[in-house]
C-alpha positions in Angstrom: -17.1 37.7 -9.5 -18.4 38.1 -13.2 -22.0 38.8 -14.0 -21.6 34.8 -15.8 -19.7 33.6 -12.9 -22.6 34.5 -10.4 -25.4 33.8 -13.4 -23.8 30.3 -13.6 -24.2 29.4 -9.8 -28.0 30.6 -9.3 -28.7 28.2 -12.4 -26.8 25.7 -10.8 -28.6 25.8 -7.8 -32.1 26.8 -9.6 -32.2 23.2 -11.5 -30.8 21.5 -8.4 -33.7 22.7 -6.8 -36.3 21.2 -9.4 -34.2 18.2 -10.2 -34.4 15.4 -7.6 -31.5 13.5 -6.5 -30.4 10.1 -8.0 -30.1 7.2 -5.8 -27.3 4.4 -5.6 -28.1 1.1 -6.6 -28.2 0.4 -2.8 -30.7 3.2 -1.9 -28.7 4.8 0.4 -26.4 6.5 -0.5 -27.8 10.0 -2.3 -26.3 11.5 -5.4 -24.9 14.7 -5.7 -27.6 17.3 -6.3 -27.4 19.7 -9.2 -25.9 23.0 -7.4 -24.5 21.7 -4.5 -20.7 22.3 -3.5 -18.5 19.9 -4.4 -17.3 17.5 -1.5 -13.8 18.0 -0.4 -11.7 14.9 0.0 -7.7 13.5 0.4 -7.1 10.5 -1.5 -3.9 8.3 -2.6 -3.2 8.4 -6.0 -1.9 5.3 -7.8 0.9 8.0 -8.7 1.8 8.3 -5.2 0.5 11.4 -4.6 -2.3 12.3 -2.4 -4.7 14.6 -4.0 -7.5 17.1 -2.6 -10.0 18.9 -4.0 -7.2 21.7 -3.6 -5.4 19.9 -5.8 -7.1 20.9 -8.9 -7.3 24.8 -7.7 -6.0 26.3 -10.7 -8.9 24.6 -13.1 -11.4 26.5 -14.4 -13.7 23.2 -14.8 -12.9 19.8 -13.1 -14.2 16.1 -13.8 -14.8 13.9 -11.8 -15.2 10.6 -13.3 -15.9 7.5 -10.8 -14.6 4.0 -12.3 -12.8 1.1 -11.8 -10.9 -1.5 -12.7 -12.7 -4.8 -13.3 -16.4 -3.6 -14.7 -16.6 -4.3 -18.3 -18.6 -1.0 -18.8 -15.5 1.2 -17.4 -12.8 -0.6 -18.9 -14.8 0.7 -22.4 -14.7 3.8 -21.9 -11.2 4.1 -20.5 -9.7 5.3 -23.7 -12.5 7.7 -23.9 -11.6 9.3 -20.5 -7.8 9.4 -21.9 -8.8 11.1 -24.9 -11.1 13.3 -22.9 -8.7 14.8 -20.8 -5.8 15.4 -23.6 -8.4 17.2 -25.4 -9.2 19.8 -22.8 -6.1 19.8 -20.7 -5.2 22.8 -22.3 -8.3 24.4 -22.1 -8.4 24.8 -18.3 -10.2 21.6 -17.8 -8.9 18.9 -15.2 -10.1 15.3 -15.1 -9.8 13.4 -12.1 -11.0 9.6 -11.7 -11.6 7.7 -8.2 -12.2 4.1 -7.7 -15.4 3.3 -5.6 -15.0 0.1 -4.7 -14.3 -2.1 -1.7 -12.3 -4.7 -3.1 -13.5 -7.1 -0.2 -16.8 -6.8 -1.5 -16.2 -8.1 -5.0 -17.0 -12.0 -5.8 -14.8 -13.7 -8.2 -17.8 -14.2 -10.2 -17.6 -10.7 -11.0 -14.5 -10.7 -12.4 -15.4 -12.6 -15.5 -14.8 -9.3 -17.9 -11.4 -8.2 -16.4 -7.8 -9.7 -15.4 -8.2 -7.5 -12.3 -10.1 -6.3 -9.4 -10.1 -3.3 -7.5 -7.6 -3.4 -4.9 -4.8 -0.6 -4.5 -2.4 -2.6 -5.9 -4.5 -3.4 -9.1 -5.4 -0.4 -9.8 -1.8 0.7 -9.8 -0.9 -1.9 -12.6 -4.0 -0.6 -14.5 -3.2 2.9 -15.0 0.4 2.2 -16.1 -1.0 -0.2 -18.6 -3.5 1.9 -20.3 -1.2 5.0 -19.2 -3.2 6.8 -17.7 -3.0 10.6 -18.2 -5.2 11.8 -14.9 -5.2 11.2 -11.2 -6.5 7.5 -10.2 -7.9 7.3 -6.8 -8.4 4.9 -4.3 -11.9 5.5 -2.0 -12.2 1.9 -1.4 -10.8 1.3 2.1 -13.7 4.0 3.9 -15.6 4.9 0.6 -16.2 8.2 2.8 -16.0 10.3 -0.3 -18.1 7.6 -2.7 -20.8 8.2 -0.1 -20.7 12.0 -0.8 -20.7 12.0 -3.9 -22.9 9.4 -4.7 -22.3 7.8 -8.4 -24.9 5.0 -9.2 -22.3 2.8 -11.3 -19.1 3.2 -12.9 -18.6 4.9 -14.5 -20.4 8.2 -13.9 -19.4 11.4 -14.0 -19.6 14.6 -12.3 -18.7 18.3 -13.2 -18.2 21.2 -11.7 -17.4 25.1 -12.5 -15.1 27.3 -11.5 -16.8 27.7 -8.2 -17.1 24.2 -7.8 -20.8 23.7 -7.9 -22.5 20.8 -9.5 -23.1 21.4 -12.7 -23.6 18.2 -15.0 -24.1 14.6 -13.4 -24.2 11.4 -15.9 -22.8 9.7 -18.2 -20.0 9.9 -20.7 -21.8 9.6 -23.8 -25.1 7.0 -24.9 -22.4 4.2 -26.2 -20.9 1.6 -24.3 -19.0 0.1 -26.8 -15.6 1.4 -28.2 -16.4 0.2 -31.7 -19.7 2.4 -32.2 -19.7 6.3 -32.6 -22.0 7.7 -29.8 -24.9 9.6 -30.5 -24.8 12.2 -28.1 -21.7 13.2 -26.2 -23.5 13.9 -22.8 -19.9 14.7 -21.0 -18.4 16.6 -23.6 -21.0 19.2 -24.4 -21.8 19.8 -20.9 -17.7 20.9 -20.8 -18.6 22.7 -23.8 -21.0 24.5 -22.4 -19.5 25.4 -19.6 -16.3 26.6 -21.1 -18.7 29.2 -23.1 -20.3 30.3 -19.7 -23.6 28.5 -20.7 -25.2 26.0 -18.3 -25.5 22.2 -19.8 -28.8 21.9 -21.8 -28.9 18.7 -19.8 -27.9 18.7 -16.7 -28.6 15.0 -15.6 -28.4 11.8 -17.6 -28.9 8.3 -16.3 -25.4 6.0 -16.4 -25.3 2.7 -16.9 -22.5 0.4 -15.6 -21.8 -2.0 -12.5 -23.3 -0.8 -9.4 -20.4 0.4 -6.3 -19.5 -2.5 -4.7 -20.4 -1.0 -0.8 -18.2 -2.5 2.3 -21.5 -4.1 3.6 -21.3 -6.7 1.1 -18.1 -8.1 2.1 -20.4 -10.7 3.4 -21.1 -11.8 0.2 -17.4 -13.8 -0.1 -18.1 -16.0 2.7 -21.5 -17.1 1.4 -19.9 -17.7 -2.1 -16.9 -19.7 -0.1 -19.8 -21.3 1.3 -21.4 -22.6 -2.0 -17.8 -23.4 -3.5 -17.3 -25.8 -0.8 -20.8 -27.8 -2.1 -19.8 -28.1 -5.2 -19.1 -31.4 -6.3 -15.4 -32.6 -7.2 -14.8 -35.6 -9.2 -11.7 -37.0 -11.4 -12.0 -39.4 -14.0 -9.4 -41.5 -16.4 -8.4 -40.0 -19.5 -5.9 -41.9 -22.5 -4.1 -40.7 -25.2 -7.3 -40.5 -27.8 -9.3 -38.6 -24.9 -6.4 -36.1 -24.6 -6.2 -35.3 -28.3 -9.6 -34.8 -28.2 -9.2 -32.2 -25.6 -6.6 -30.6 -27.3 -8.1 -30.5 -31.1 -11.1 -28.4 -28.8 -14.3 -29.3 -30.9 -16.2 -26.9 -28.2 -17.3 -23.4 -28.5 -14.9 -22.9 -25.1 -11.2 -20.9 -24.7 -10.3 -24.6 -23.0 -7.3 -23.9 -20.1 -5.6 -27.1 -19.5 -3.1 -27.7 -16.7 -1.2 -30.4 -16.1 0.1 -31.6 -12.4 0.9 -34.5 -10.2 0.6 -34.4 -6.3 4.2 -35.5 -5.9 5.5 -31.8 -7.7 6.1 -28.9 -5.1 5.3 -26.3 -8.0 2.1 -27.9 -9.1 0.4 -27.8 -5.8 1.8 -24.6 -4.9 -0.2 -23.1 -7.9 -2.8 -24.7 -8.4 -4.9 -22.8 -6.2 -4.4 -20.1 -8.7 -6.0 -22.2 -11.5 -9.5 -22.5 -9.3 -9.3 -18.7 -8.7 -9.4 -18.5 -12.9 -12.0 -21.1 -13.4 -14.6 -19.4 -10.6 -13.3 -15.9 -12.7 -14.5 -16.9 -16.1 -16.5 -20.4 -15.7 -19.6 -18.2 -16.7 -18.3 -17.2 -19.8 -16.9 -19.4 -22.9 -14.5 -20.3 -21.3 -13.3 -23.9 -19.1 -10.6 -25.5 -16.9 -9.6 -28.9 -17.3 -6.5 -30.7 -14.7 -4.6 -33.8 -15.5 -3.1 -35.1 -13.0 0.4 -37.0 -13.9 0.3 -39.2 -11.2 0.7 -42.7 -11.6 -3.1 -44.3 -12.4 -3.1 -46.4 -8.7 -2.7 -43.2 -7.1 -6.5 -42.0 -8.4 -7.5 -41.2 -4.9 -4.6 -39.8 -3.8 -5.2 -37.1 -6.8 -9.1 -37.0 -6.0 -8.3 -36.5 -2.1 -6.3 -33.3 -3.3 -8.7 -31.7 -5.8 -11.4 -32.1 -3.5 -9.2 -30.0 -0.7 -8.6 -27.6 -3.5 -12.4 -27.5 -4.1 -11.5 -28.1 -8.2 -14.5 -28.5 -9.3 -14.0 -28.4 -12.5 -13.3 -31.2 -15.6 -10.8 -33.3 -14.1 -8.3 -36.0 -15.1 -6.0 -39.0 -14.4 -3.7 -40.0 -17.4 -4.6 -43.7 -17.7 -1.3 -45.2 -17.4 2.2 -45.1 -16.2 3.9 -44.1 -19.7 4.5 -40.5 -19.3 6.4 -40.0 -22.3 3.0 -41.1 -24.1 1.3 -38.3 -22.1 3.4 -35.7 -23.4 2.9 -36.6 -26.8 -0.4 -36.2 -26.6 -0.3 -33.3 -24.7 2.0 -31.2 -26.9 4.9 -32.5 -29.3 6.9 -29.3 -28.5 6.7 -30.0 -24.4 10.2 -31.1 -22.9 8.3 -33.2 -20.0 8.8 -31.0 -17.0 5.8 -30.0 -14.5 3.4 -28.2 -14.4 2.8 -28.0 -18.0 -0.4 -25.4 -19.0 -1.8 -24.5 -22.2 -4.5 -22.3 -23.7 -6.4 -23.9 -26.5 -8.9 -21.9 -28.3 -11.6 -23.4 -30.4 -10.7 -25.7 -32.9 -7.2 -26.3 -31.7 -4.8 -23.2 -31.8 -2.6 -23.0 -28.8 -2.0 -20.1 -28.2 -0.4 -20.1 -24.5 2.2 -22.6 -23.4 4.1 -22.6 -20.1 6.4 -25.2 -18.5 6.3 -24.4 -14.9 4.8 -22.0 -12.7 2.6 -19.5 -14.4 2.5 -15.7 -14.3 -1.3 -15.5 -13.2 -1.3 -12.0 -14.2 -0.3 -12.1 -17.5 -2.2 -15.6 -17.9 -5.6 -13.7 -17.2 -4.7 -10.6 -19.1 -4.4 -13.3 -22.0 -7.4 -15.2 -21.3 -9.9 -12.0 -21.0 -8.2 -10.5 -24.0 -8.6 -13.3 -26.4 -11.7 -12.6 -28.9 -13.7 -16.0 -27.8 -14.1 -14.2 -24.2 -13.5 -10.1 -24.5 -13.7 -7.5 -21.9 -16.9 -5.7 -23.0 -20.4 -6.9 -23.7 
């Protein structure tokens, strides 16, 4: 070992010493201390690979970044963690990113700054979108190694020297937003640092993000299930005038609009998917509205079903029989077959259109990248 090598680790553990531990959002779950060891673990990578601490042998400094799919802080600095680790790949630097969460734990409501949550799956599709360029682990079935390290929100980071002791604990940089050049690059010149056999100036930063979603909140689902089921569901008449209205959009609302009748297999079959995107981004500028197709007399026949669907959201019954009329107000360029759905943004544009069943995916990759609703604050 190298007079620096064996310098490095007494100041590791010297400010680890003086510096007290973080604390999760939840209080108990310690973070990482300054010095110590990092925690060994074997986790499933969305690359099909499982990787260990082992795995990254070979690197003379690794990174360990914990993030996530659906929190609007680590979805902005994504790119930032892609251009991190093509920057110092080559420099004997590994990057390595695990997901904290347990999906069960996360509330649609939270979901309002992302087309996905954190399951396995999820995060799979993620990192071949954005091509990732580092390992992308899953912790959230046990969390076992979330609990050992300890990261307050996503995402926050955590780097260790050659011998694998703690060495820099915080945040990427004092930016959230993609758009604005950071001040101070907290992550980067702790890596710099290191890489010169200097200890970081600043050791610990504080991180700001969404707090880990911890398995004993799974709880948390049922009592929002709970308060769905109170919500009021109504339906009222809506003509030809009342439709243009809804589609010329006069609000400040991305306005979805589906259209359905109770008598069509492939309407009822996905509209649940519609309420899941409504209690997604109802918070934000953003609203659902259903007509139903069916024939006027059959009002409660159409209530009866929303109200089993718990759609309580703007809802309507086209005000006569004449469906020909109802596609013409609807949209010129529709052929007549159901479902029918369309995005309207403010003051008119539509700018999604799908006869039949939707792609919910893609339709909430759409929604959430539109510029009325955005996936950062």
């Amino acid at each position: 070992m190298t007079k620096l090598s064996y310098l490095s680790i007494v100041l590791c553990v010297f400010i680890g010493g003086i510096i007290c531990a973080f604390r999760s959002a939840s209080g108990d779950h310690p973070t990482l201390a300054i010095g110590t060891k990092a925690p060994d673990f074997s986790l499933p990578g969305t690359d099909g690979k499982t990787y260990t601490l082992n795995s990254f042998k070979n690197a003379a400094i690794l990174v360990v970044v914990f993030t996530c799919n659906h929190c609007p802080t680590a979805q902005a600095y994504e790119d930032r963690i892609i251009q991190l680790t093509k920057d110092y790949s080559s420099k004997g630097v590994a990057v390595v990113a695990i997901m904290p969460n347990d999906p069960n734990a996360i509330q649609l409501s939270e979901l309002g700054y992302t087309d996905m949550s954190d399951s396995f799956d999820e995060m799979k599709r993620r990192a071949t979108e954005k091509h990732f360029n580092f390992p992308y682990l899953y912790d959230g079935a046990t969390q076992s190694v979330t609990k050992a390290y300890g990261p307050v929100a996503t995402p926050h980071v955590f780097i260790f020297n050659k011998e694998r002791k703690l060495c820099f604990s915080g945040r990427i940089d004092d930016t959230e937003k993609p758009t604005k050049t950071p001040n101070t690059q907290d992550t980067r010149n702790a890596i710099n640092q290191l890489l010169n056999n200097k200890m970081p100036v600043e050791s610990t930063t504080k991180v700001f993000g969404c707090s880990v979603k911890w398995a004993e909140k799974e709880d948390w689902q049922q009592k929002a299930k709970d308060e769905w089921a109170k919500e009021p569901v109504k339906i009222d008449t809506i003509g030809v005038a009342g439709i243009k209205e809804l589609i010329s959009n006069k609000s400040d609302k991305l306005r979805l609009i589906n259209v359905w009748a109770t008598w069509c297999g492939p309407c009822t079959t996905e509209f649940p998917e519609f309420i899941t995107i409504n209690r997604m981004y109802r918070k934000r500028d953003f609203e659902l509205v259903t007509i139903s197709a069916d024939d006027p007399t059959k009002m409660n026949k159409a209530l009866k079903f929303l109200q089993q669907s718990q759609a309580s959201a703007t809802n309507y019954i086209f005000n006569t029989d004449d469906k020909y009329k109802l596609i013409e107000a609807i949209d010129p360029k529709w052929q007549g077959a159901l479902p029918y759905t369309i995005l309207v943004e403010p003051n008119g544009k539509i700018v999604y259109a799908k006869e039949g069943i939707i792609d919910p995916p893609a339709l909430k990759k759409l929604i959430v990248d539109n510029s009325y609703i955005g996936r950062y604050y």
